[in-house]
C-alpha positions as CSV (number, residue, x, y, z in Angstrom):
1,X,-27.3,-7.8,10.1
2,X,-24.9,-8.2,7.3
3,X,-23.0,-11.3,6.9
4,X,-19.1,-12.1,6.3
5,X,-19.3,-13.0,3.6
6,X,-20.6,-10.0,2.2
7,X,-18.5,-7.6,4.2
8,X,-15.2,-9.4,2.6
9,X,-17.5,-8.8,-1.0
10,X,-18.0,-5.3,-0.1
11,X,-14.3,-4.7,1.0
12,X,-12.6,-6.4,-2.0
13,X,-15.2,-4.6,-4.2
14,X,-14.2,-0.8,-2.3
15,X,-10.4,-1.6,-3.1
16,X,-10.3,-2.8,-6.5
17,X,-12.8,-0.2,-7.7
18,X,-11.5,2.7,-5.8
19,X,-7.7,1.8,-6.3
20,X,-7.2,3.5,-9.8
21,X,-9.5,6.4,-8.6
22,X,-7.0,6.7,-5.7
23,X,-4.3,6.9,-8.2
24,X,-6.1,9.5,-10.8
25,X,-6.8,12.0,-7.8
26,X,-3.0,11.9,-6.8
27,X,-1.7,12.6,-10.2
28,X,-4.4,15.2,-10.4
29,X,-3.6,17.0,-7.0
30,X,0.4,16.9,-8.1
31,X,-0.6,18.5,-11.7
32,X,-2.3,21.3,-9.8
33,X,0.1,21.6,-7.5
34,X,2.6,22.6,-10.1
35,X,0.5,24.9,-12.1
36,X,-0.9,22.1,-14.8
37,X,-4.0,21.0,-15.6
38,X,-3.4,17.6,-15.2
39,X,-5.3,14.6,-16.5
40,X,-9.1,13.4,-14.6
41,X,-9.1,11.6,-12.2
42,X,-10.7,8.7,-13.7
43,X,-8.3,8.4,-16.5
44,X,-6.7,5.6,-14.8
45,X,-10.1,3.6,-15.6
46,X,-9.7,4.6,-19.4
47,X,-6.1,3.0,-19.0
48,X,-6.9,-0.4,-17.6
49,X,-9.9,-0.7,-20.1
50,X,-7.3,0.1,-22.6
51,X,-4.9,-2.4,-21.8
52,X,-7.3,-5.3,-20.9
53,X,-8.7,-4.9,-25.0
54,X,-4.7,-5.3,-25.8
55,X,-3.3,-8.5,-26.4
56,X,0.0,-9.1,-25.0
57,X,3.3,-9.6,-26.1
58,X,5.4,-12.3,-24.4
59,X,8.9,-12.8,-25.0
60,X,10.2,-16.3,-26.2
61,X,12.9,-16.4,-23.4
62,X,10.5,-16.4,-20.3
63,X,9.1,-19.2,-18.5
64,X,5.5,-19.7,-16.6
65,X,6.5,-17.3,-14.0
66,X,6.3,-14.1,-15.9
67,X,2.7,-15.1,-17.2
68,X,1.7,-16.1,-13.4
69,X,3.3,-13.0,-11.9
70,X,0.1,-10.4,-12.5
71,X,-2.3,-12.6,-11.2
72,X,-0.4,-13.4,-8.2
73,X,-0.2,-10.0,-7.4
74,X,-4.0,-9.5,-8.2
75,X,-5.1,-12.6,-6.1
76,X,-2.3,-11.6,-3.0
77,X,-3.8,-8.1,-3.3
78,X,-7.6,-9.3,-2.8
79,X,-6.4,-11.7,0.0
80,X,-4.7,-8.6,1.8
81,X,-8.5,-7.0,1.2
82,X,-9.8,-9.1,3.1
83,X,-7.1,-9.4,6.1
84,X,-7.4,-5.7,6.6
85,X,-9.5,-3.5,8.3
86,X,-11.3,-1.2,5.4
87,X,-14.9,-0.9,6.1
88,X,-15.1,-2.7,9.3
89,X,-13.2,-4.0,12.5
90,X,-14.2,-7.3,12.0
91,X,-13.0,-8.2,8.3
92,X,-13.4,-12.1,7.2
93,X,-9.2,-12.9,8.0
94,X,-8.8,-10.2,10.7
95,X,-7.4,-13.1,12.6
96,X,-4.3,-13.5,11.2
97,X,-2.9,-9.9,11.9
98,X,-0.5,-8.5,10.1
99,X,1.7,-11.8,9.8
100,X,-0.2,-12.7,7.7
101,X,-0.3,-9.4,5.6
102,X,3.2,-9.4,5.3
103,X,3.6,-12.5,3.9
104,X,0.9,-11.6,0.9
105,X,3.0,-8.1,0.2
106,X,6.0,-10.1,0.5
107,X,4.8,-13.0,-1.8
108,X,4.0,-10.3,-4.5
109,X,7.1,-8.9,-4.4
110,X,8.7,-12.1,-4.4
111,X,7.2,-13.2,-7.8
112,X,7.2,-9.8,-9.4
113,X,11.4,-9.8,-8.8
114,X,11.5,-13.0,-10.0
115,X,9.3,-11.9,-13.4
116,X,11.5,-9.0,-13.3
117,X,14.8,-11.2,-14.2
118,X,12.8,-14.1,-16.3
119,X,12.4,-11.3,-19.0
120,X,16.6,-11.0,-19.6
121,X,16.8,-7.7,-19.3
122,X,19.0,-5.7,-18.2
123,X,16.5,-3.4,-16.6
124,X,14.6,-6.1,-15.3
125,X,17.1,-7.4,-13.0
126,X,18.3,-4.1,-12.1
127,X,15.0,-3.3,-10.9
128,X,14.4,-6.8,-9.2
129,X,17.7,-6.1,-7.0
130,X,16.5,-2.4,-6.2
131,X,13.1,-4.0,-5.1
132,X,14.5,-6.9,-2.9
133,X,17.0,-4.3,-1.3
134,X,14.0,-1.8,-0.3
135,X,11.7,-4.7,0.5
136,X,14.5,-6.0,3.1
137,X,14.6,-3.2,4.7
138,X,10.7,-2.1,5.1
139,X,8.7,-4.7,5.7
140,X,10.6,-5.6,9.2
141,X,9.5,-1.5,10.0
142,X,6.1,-2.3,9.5
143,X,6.1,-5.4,11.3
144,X,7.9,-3.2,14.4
145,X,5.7,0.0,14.0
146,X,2.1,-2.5,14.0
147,X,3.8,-4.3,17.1
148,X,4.1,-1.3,18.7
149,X,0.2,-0.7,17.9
150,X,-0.5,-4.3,19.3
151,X,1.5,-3.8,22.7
152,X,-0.4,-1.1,23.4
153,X,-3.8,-2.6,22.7
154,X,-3.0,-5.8,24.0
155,X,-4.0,-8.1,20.5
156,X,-2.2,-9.1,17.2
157,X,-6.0,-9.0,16.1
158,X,-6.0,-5.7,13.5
159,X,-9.4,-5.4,14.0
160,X,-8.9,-5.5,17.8
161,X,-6.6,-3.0,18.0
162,X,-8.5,-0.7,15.6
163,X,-11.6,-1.4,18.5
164,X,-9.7,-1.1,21.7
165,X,-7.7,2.1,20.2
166,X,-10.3,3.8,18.9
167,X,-11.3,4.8,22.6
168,X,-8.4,6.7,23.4
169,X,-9.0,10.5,22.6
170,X,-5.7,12.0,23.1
171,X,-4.3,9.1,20.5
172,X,-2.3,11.3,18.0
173,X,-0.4,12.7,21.0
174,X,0.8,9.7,22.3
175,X,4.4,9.6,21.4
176,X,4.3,5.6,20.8
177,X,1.6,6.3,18.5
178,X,3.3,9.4,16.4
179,X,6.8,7.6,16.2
180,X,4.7,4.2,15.0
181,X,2.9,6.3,12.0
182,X,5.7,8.6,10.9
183,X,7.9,5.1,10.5
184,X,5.4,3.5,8.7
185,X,4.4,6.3,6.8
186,X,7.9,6.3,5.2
187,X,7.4,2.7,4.7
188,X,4.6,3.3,2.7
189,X,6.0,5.6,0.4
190,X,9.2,2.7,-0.2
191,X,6.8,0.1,-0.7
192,X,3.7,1.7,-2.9
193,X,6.6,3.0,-5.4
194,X,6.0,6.9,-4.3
195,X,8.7,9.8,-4.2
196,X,11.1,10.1,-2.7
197,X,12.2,6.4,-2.9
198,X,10.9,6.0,-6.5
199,X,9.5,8.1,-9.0
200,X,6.0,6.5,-11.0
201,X,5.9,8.9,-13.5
202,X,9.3,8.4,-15.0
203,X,11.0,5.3,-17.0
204,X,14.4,6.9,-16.6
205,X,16.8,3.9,-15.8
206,X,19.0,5.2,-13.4
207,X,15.8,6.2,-11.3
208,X,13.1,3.4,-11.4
209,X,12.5,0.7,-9.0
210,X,8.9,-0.3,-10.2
211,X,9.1,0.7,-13.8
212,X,12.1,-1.5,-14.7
213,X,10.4,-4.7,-13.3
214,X,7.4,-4.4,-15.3
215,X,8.9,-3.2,-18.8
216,X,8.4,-6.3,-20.6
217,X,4.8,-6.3,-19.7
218,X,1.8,-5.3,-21.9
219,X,-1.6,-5.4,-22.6
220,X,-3.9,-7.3,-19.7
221,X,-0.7,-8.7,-18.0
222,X,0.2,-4.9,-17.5
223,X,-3.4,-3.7,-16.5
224,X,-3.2,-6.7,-14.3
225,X,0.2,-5.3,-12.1
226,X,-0.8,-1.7,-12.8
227,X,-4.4,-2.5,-10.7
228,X,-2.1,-4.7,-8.5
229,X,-0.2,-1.6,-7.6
230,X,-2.8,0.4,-7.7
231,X,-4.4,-1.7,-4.6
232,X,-1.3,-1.9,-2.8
233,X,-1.3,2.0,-2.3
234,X,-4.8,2.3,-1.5
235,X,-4.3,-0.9,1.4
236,X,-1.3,0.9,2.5
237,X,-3.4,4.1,2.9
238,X,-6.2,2.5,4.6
239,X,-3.9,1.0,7.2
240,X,-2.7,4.1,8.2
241,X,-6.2,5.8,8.0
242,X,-7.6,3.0,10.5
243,X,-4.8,2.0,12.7
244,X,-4.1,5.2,13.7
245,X,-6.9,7.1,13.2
246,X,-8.9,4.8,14.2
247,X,-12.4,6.8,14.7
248,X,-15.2,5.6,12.7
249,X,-15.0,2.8,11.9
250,X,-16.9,0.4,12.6
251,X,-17.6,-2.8,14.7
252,X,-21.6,-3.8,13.8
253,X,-22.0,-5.7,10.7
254,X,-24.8,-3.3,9.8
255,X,-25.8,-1.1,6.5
256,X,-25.6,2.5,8.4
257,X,-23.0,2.1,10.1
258,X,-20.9,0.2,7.2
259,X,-22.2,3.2,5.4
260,X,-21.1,5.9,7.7
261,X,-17.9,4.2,8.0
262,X,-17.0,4.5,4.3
263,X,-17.7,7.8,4.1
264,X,-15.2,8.7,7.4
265,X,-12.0,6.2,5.5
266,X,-12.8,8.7,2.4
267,X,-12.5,11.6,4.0
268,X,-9.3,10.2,6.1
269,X,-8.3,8.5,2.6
270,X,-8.5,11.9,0.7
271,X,-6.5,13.8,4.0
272,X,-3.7,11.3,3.6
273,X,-3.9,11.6,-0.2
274,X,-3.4,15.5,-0.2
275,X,-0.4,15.4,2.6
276,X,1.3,12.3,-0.6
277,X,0.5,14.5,-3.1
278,X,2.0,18.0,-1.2
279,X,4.9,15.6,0.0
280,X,5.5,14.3,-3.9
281,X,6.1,18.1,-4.9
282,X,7.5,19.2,-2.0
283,X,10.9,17.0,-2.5
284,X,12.9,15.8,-5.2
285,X,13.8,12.0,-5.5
286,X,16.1,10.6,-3.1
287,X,19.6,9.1,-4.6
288,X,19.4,5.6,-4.9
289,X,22.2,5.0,-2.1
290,X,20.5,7.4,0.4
291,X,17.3,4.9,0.0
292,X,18.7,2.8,2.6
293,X,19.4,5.9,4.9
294,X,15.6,7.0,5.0
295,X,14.4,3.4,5.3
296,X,17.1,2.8,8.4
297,X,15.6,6.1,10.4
298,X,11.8,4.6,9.5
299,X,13.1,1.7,10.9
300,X,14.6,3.6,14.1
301,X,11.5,4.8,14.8
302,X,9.5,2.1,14.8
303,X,11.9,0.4,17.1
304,X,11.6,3.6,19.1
305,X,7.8,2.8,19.4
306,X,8.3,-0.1,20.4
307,X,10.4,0.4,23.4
308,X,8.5,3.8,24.4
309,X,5.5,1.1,25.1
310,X,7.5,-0.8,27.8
311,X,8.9,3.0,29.1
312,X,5.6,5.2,29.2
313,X,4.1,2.4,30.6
């Protein structure tokens, strides 16, 4: 048997390695999509090593809080690692549920705002009010959409309701269960930065959400939010590849069927990754006043879920 405390080694190991990977394969799969080569998918490694030999440059007009900011979001990243189901049901701080979750993405962004406007700029604090306005308005979806989850299975546990859900064969066609992943499937692109909410691969001011908060960094401090990110995406992923597709993964703290279980969240992982990456190219970036339109129907749904528990009952 394999202990706790190296499944939580193992877990926060899989998500900080395979993050930028995560991230290189999408901007590969949208290259090709479009008819260009692309970059490798490991270039994203290339950039963090990069970065981390750079030293960086710190403006005279910020305080502690800018400097703090990328490893809060590195440490709250690695914490959410280890609340979440990844390779196993039974991860270290699956106790908490997704309370707790919420209040690690929600202490990120808190910070990262707040670094946002320490820098002065005008993009900065732009940005910062962009980000607080999306993050009011998604986090209470996935908070509905997981509740929706836990009604069904009886357990705020997330390893619980990966357990007890994982035994239902006709899962994808419950219509609690399709309303809860389409609502937080839109949350997910709001929150991990992804078109059509915001566009990653631009630094066009009238369009960035992301970009403008991190501007002043460089060097480790912006290898440091870029991983951050990085992780964010790939835990948003993995919660909607185990949550609700639950099958495979696993509930002994043993090396097969850890084993076996990795290899089913990459193959889920790499499904979800191509339906991003056709979705990405697929649409065009939603105006920044229609942000709040999409996140109010994601939020619709997930209250939808919610009460179709109590009805299909």
């Amino acid at each position: 048997m394999i202990t706790d405390v190296v499944v939580a080694v193992l877990q926060v190991a899989a998500m900080a390695a395979g993050a930028p990977l995560l991230v290189g394969v999408l901007r590969t799969l949208k290259a090709r999509l479009v008819g260009r080569r692309g970059s490798v998918p490991w270039q994203p490694y290339r950039d963090l090593r990069k970065l981390f030999a750079k030293t960086p440059v710190v403006s005279t007009t910020t305080s502690w809080l800018f400097r703090a900011t990328p490893y809060v979001l590195l440490s709250t990243m690695i914490t959410a690692a280890l609340a979440a189901p990844v390779l196993s049901s039974r991860p270290p701080l699956a106790f908490a549920g997704i309370i707790l979750l919420m209040y690690l993405l929600l202490l990120g962004t808190f910070f990262l705002t707040l670094a946002g406007l320490d820098a002065g700029s005008a993009f900065g604090g732009m940005g910062s009010s962009r980000a607080v306005a999306v993050a009011a308005l998604a986090e209470p979806t996935v908070i509905l959409a997981v509740l929706a989850l836990s009604l069904r299975a009886n357990t705020t546990n997330l390893g619980g309701v990966v357990e007890r859900l994982a035994h239902e064969p006709l899962l994808a066609a419950n219509p609690v269960h399709l309303l809860a992943f389409f609502a937080f499937f839109i949350v997910m692109l709001a929150e991990a930065g992804r078109l059509p909410v915001d566009n990653p691969a631009t630094h066009l001011e009238l369009t960035m959400i992301h970009e403008a908060m991190v501007l002043e960094y460089s060097g480790r401090h912006l290898a440091l939010v870029e991983w951050a990110a990085a992780m964010k995406l790939l835990l948003f992923l993995t919660l909607l590849a185990n949550l609700f597709f639950p099958w495979g993964v696993p509930a002994v703290l043993a090396p097969a069927p850890l084993v076996l279980g990795a290899i089913v969240l990459a193959a889920k992982l790499v499904a979800l990754t191509v339906a991003v990456a056709v979705l990405e190219t697929a649409m065009a970036k939603l105006r920044l006043f229609r942000v709040p339109e999409l996140l109010a129907g994601s939020f619709a749904l997930a209250l939808l879920s919610v009460t179709a528990v109590f009805l299909l009952r």
